[in-house]
N, C-alpha and C positions, 0 to 999 in steps of 0.2 A: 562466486557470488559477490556481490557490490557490496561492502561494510566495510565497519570499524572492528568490527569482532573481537581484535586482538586488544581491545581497550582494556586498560590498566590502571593504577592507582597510583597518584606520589602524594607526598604532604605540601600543605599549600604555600608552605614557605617557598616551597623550588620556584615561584611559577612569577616571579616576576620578570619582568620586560630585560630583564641581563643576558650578554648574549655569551655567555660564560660553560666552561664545561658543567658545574654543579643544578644549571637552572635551565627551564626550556625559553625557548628563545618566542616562540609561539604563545601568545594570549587568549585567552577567552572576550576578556574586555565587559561588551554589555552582555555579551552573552549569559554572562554569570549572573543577570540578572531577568534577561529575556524568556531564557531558553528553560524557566522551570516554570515561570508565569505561563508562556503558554502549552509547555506539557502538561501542567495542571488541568488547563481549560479544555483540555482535548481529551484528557482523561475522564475528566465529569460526565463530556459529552458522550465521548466515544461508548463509554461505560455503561451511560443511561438509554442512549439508542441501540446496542447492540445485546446487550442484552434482552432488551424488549424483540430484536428480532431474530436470536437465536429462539427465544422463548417459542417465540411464530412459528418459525420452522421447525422446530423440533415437537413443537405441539402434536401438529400430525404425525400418527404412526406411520405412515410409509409418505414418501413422495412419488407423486405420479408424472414429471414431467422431469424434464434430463437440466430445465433450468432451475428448478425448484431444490436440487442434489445440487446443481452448482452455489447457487445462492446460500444455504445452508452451511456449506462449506467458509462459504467469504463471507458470512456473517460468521463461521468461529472462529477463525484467521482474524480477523477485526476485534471482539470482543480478546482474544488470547494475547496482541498487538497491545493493546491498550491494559493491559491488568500489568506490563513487564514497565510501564510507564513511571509507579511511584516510584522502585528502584532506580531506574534511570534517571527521576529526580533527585532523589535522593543523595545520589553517589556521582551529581556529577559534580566535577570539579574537586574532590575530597578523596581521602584516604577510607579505603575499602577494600574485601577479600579480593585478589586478583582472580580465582577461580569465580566468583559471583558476575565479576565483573564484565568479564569473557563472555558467560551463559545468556546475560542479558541483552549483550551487544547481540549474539547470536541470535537468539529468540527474538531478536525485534527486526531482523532483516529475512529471516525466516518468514514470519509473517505476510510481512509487508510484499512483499514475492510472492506470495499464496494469494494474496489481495490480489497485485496485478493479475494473476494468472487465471483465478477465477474470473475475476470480473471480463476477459478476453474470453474465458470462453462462453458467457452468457451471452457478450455480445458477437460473438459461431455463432450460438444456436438462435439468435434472434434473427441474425443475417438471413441465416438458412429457410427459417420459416416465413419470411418477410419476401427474400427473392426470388427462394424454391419453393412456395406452399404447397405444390402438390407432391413434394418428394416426402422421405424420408430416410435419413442418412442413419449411419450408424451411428453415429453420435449424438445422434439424437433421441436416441435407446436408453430408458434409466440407468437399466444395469449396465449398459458400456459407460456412460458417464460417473455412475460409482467407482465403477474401475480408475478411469479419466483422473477421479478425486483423488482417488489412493495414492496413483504415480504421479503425480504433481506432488504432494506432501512425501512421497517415497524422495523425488530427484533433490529438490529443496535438503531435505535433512544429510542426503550423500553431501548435496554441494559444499553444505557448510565441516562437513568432517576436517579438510583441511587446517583451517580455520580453528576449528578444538581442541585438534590434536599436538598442533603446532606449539615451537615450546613459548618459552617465555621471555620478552624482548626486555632487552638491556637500556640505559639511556634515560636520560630524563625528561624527554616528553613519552619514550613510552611508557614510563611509571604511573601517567596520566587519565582517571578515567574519561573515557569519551573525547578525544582530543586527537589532536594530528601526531598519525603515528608514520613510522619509516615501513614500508612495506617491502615482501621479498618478491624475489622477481617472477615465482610463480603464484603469490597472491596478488601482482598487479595484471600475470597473465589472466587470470580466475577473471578479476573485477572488472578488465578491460571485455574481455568476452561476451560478458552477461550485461556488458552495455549494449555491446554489438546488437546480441541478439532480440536485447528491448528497442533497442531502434527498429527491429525488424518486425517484433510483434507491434511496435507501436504503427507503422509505416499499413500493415494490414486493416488494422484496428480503425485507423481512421478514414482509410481509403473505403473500407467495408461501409463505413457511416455514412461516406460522403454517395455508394450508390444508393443505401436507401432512401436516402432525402430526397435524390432523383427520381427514385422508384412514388415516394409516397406523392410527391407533388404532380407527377403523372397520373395518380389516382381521383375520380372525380368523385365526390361527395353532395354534388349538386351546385346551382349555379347562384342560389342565395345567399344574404350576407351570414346566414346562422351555418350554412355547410362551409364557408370559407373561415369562418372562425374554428370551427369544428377540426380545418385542417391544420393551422397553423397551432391550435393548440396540441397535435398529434405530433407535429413535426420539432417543436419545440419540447417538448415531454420525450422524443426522440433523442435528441443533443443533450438530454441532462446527462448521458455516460459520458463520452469524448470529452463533454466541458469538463468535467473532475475529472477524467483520468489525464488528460492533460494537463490543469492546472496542478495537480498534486505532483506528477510526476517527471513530467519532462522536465521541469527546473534543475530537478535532484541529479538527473543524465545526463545533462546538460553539461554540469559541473564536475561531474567523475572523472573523463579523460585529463584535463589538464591538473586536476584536485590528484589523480594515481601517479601522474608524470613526476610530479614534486615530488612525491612520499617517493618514489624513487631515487631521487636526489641528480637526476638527468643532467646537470650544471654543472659547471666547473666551480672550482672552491674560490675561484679568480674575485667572483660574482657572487660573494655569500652574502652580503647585505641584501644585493636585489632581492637573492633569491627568497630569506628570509623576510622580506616585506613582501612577496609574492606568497609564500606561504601561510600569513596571516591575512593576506584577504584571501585566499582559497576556503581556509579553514570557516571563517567567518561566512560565505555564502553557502558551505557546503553543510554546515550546523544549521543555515537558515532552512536552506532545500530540502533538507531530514525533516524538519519540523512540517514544513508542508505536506511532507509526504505520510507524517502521521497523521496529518489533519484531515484525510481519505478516509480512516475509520469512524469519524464524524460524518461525513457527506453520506458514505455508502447507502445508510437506511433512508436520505431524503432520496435514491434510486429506487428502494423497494418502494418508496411510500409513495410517488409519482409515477412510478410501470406499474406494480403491482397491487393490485382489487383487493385482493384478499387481506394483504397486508396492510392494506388501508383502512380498510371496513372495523379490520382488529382494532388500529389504533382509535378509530372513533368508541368502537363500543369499551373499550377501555377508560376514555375520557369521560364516557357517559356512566360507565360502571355497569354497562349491560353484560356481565361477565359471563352468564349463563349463552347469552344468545353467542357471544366469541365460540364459546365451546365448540356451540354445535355448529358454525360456521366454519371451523378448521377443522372438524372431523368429516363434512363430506369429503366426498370423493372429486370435487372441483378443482383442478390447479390451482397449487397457491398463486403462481403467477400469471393467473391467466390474461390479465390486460399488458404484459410484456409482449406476448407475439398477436392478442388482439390490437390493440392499440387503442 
């Protein structure tokens, strides 16, 4: 799995710009002032919309629709992503337990992998009912999708065991929490793989988007200016996923390959200057790219609140304080998500 996990703790004396055995040679810089500012903001946010939409879906006692089990799911990935946030403020850049240290790096790559992985499959089953409406796949089945649910958070927790169990690195940037560490050569196999394979999911993911838009612009709504509005506002409400999942995350991918090549130290010692100023802007975009990739647990509910009616409807009567009529809104038997595969 793609992280830091093995992040660690030194005192901040070590951390100046010296390129000395005692000290890391690697900076933070403005990071050390960036990177808590905006984990703060995304914390507030993330915190306060995810909650409100764990609150949604778990309001109903059962879900009745296989996206409605996946959403659920990627709203507590999100909400669970965002609560490991203070710590990670907290501790970054500063001397802290190295077992806490570790959990947190973990827990938040955990996450955000649950993130990806659900929100791929909601947009499966939207593809599905969008291109195939008259089928019905097995995946499209609640109960196969609860299943679905489980071994996505089952493979995620294997992946990371490496990573946990692994001992405890030497050195003084690894003493660092959240910082550029030296990786071994089966955790750059790990990290480099799970790039692979997100190029792959990502490579479906948008190629799946790009028939639907073909599909829905072939759809005729009628020939007046209020049904061609009607379409583009379908088609656009369509592209809010791909637009966040690619702004959030292809940055972060982006930057692994050559961000894992370093921490392996691929270079000759001939070239340790270059490599050393290679290393500190890797570290610096790849701190940047994480941060982004947090900032998905913000976005995700403006996807429920844009696809999904019900989700909607909640937050208005929420706003209004018709809290009785929410009630009984989320207890029919309606799809939560029913304007996802309506449109």
């Amino acid at each position: 799995m793609s992280h830091n996990a093995t992040e660690t703790l030194a005192p901040p004396a070590n951390l100046s710009g010296s390129h000395s055995n005692n000290s890391c040679a690697v900076e933070d810089g403005f990071l050390t002032r960036v990177l808590p500012a905006c984990y703060s903001v995304i914390f507030v946010l993330g915190l306060l919309g995810n909650a409100v939409a764990t609150a949604v879906f778990f309001l109903r006692s059962r879900s009745h629709s296989s996206i409605s089990v996946y959403m659920r799911h990627m709203a507590a990935a999100d909400l669970l992503l965002v609560l490991c946030l203070p710590l990670r403020i907290y501790y970054h850049h500063r001397r802290g337990p190295f077992l806490v240290c570790r959990l947190v790096g973990t827990f938040f790559y955990v996450n955000m992998y649950a993130s990806i992985l659900f929100l791929s499959l909601i947009s499966l089953d939207r593809y599905l009912k969008i291109m195939k409406p008259v089928w019905v796949f097995r995946v499209q089945k609640v109960e196969w999708s609860r299943k679905v649910s489980y071994a996505v958070w089952a493979l995620l927790v294997c992946g990371t065991l490496p990573f946990l169990l692994g001992g405890r690195p030497e050195g003084p940037c690894e003493e660092i929490c959240f910082h550029f560490h030296r990786k071994s050569t089966s955790g750059a196999v790990i990290n480099l793989v799970t790039v692979a394979l997100f190029y792959v999911l990502a490579l479906g993911f948008l190629g799946s988007y790009g028939q639907i838009s073909v599909k829905l612009w072939s759809i005729s709504l009628g020939n007046d200016e209020q049904a061609r509005r009607k379409k583009r506002r379908v088609i656009v409400k369509t592209f809010v996923v791909p637009v966040i999942f690619t702004v959030c995350f292809m940055p972060y991918h982006a930057i692994r390959v050559p961000y894992v090549l370093a921490q392996l130290g691929v270079r000759s010692q001939e070239d340790m200057l270059s490599q050393v100023d290679a290393k500190q802007t890797l570290h610096l975009l790849n701190e940047l790219a994480l941060c982004l990739s947090a900032l998905n647990s913000c976005l995700d509910p403006l996807i429920y609140f844009f696809l999904s009616s019900t989700f909607r409807k909640t937050i208005i009567c929420v706003v209004q304080g018709k809290f009785k009529k929410m009630y009984a809104m989320n207890r029919r038997r309606s799809s939560v998500v029913k304007s996802v595969t309506e449109m």
